[in-house]
C-alpha positions in Angstrom: -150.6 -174.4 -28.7 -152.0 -172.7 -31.7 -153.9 -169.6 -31.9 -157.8 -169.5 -33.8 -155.8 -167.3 -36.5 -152.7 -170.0 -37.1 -152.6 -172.6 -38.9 -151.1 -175.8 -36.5 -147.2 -175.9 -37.0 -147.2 -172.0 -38.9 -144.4 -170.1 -37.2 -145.5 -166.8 -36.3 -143.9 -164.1 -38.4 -140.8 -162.0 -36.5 -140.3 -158.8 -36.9 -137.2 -157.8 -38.6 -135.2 -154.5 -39.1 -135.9 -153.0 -36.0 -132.7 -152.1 -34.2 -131.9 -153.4 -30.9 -133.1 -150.6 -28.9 -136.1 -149.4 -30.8 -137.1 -152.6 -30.7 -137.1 -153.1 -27.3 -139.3 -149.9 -26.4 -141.6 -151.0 -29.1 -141.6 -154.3 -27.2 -142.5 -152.4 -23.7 -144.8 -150.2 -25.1 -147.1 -153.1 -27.1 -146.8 -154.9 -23.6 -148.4 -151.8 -22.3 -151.0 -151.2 -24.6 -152.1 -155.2 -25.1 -153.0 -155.3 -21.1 -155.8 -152.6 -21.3 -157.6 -155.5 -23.3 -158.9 -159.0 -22.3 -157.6 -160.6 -25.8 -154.9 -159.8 -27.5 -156.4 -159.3 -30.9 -158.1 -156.3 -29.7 -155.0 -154.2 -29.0 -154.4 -154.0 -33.1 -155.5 -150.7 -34.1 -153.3 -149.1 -31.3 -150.5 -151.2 -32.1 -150.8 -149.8 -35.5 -150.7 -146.4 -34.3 -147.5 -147.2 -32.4 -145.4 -148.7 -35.2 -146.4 -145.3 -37.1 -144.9 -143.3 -34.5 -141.8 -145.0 -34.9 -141.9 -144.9 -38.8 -144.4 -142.6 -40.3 -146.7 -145.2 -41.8 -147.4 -149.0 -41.1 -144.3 -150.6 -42.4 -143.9 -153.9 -43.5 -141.6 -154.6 -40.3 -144.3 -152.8 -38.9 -146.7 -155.2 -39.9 -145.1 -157.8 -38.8 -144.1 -156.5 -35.5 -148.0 -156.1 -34.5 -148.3 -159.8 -36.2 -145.6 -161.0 -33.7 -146.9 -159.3 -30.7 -151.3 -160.2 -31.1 -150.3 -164.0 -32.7 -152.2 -163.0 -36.2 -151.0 -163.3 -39.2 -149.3 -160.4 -41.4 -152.8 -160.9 -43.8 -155.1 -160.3 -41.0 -153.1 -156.7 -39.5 -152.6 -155.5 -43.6 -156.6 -156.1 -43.8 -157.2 -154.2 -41.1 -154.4 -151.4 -42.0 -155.7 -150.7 -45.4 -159.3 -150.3 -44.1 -158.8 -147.2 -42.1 -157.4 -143.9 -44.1 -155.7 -143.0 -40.7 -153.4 -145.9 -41.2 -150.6 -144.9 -44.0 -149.3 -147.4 -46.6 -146.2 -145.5 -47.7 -144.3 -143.3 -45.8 -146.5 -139.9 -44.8 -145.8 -136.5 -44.3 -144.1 -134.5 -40.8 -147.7 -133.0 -41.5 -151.3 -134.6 -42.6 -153.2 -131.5 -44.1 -156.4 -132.5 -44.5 -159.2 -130.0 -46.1 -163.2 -130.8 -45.6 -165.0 -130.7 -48.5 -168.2 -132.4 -47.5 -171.3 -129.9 -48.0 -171.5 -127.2 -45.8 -167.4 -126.8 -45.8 -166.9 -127.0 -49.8 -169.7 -124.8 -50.0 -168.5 -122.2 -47.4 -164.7 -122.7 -49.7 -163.4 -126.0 -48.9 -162.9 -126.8 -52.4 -161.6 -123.7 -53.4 -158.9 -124.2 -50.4 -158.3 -127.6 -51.9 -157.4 -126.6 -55.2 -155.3 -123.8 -54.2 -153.1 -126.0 -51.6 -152.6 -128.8 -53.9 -151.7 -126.0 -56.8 -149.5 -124.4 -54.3 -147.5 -127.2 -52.6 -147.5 -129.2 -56.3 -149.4 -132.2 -54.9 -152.5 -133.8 -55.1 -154.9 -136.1 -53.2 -152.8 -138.4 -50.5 -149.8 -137.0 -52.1 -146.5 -135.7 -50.1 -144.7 -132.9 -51.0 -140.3 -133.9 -51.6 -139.4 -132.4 -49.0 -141.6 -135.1 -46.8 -143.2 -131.9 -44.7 -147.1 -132.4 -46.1 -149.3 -134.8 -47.2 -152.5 -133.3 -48.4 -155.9 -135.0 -48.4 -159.5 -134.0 -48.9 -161.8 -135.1 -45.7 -164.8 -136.1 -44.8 -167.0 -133.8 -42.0 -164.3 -133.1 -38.9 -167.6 -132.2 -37.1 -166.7 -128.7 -37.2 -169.4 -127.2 -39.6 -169.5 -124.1 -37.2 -166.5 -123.2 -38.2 -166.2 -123.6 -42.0 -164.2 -124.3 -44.0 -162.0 -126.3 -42.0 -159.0 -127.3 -42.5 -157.4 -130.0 -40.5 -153.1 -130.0 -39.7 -152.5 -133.8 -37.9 -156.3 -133.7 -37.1 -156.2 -130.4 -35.0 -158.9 -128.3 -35.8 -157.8 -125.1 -37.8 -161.3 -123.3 -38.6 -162.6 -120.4 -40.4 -160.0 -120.8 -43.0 -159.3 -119.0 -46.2 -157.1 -120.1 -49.2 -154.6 -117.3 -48.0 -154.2 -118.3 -44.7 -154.2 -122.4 -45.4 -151.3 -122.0 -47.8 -149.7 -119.5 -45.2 -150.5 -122.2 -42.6 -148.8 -124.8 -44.8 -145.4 -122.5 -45.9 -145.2 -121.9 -41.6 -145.5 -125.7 -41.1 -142.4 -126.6 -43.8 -140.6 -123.6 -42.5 -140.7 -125.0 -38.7 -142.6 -122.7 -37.1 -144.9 -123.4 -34.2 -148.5 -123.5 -35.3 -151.4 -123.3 -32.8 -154.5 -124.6 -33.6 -157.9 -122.9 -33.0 -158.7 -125.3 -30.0 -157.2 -128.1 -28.5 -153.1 -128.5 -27.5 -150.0 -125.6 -27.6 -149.2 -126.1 -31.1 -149.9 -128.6 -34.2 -147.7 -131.7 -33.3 -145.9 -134.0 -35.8 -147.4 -136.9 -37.2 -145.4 -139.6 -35.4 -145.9 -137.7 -32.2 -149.6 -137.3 -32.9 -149.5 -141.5 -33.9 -148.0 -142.0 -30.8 -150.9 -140.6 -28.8 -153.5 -142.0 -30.9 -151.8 -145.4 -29.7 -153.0 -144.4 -26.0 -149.8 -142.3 -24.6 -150.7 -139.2 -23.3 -148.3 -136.9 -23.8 -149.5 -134.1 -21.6 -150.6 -131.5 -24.2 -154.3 -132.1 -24.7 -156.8 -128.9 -24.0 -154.0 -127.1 -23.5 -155.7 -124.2 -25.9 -159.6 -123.6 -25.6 -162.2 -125.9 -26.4 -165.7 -124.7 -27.7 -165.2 -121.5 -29.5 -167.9 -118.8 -29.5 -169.9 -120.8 -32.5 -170.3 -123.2 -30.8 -172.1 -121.9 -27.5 -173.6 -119.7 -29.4 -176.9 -120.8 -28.4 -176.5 -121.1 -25.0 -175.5 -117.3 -25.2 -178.9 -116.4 -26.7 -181.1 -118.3 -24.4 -179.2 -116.7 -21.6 -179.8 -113.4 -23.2 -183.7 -113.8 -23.7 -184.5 -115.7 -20.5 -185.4 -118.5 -22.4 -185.3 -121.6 -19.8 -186.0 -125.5 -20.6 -188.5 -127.1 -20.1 -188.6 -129.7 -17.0 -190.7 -132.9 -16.0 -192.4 -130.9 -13.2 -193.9 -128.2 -15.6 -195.7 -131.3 -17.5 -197.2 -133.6 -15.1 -197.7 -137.4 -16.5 -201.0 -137.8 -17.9 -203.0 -140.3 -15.7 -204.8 -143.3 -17.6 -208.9 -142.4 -17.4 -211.0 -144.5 -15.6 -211.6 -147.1 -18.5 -207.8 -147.8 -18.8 -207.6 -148.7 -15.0 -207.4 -152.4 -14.0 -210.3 -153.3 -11.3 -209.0 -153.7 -7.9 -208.9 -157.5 -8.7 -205.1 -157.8 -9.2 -206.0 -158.5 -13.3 -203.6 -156.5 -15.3 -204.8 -154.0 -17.9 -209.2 -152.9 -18.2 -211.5 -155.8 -19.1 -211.5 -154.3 -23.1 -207.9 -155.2 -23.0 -208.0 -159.0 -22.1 -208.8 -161.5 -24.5 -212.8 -162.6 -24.3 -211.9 -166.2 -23.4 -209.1 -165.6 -21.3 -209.3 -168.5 -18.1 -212.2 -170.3 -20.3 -209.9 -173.3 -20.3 -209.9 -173.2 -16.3 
């Protein structure tokens, strides 16, 4: 029996260079993942995920592993893995630094924290460092524009940053050291751990640190300081239809005004 995605007789592609045991807890965990979904084509952009937190970036045996598993072909997973920037073509750094410089962050310095990164660690857009530690990119809005600039280490918010502290952020990060990030888990994880979660695997660390920061409720704090309350449905009664609006007592919908003139003429 062939799939809508194979051609009748086309041997679906095996994945190769796995070893024996990483292949087999790839195998349990795309089991895992393909039965929270009622087809199996659904369960690809996890899948991807998973084979990145086994080797850093969607391999070609990676490819062809999530091919295997979801009966599509290598074509259709490689579309879908070089649509999304979160999926890596070529092998990615321990650590995805990724600097906002949409409006509000490039104009608050997100540029200027940019250019001194990629002057510092000798690497530009997408690029990794040789030691394979960072891989720097500029982002898109993280959402965060309360806190900007923001910088983002494996998508874990890092705010209010300056180019001092990004580049001692970075330097910290290559050196080993435990980073914590302004909200969210204990420390920045690596990006094959972080891949792993993305591919639905808790690993237990989530709002370990605090969530909102003070920006962010700011508002709330102010009303709270003035009194100021919101407004409710019982302070603003519906407005009842006048008299002319109001069907007669006949069981006709809607006023006479509002029915055509030769409505039942036919009857």
């Amino acid at each position: 029996m062939t799939t809508p995605t194979q051609q009748p007789g086309a041997a679906v592609p095996q994945s190769g260079g796995f070893d024996a045991e990483t292949l087999e807890q790839l195998s349990r965990d795309a089991a895992e993942i393909i039965s929270r979904y009622p087809v199996k084509r659904s369960a690809l952009l996890p899948m991807l995920h998973l084979v990145q937190s086994v080797d850093g970036y969607t391999s070609r045996r990676g490819i062809e592993f999530c091919a295997q598993q979801l009966e599509l072909t290598t074509a259709e997973v490689s579309a879908v893995a070089t649509f999304y920037t979160q999926y890596k073509r070529k092998p990615n750094g321990d650590y995805t630094i990724g600097v906002c410089t949409n409006t509000l962050c490039a104009v608050m310095g997100g540029d200027a924290i940019f250019d001194e990164l990629s002057e510092h660690l000798g690497i530009g857009h997408d690029e990794t460092t040789p030691d394979g530690k960072i891989t720097l990119e500029r982002v898109e809005c993280n959402a965060g524009c309360d806190f900007a600039p923001v910088v983002m280490a494996n998508w874990e918010f890092m705010d209010n940053q300056t180019p001092q502290s990004a580049v001692a952020m970075v330097d910290d990060l290559r050196e080993g050291k435990d980073i914590r990030p302004s909200r969210g888990p204990d420390k920045v994880h690596t990006f094959k751990e972080v891949s792993r979660v993305l591919a639905g695997f808790n690993d237990g660390h989530a709002d370990e640190g605090v969530g909102a920061g003070p920006a962010s409720i700011r508002g709330t704090v102010i009303a709270r300081e003035n009194g100021w309350i919101g407004t409710d449905a019982a302070s603003h009664p519906a407005q009842t239809p006048q008299n002319d609006e109001v069907a007669p007592e006949t069981g006709d919908e809607g006023s006479s005004a509002q029915r055509p003139a030769d409505e039942g003429a036919d009857k």
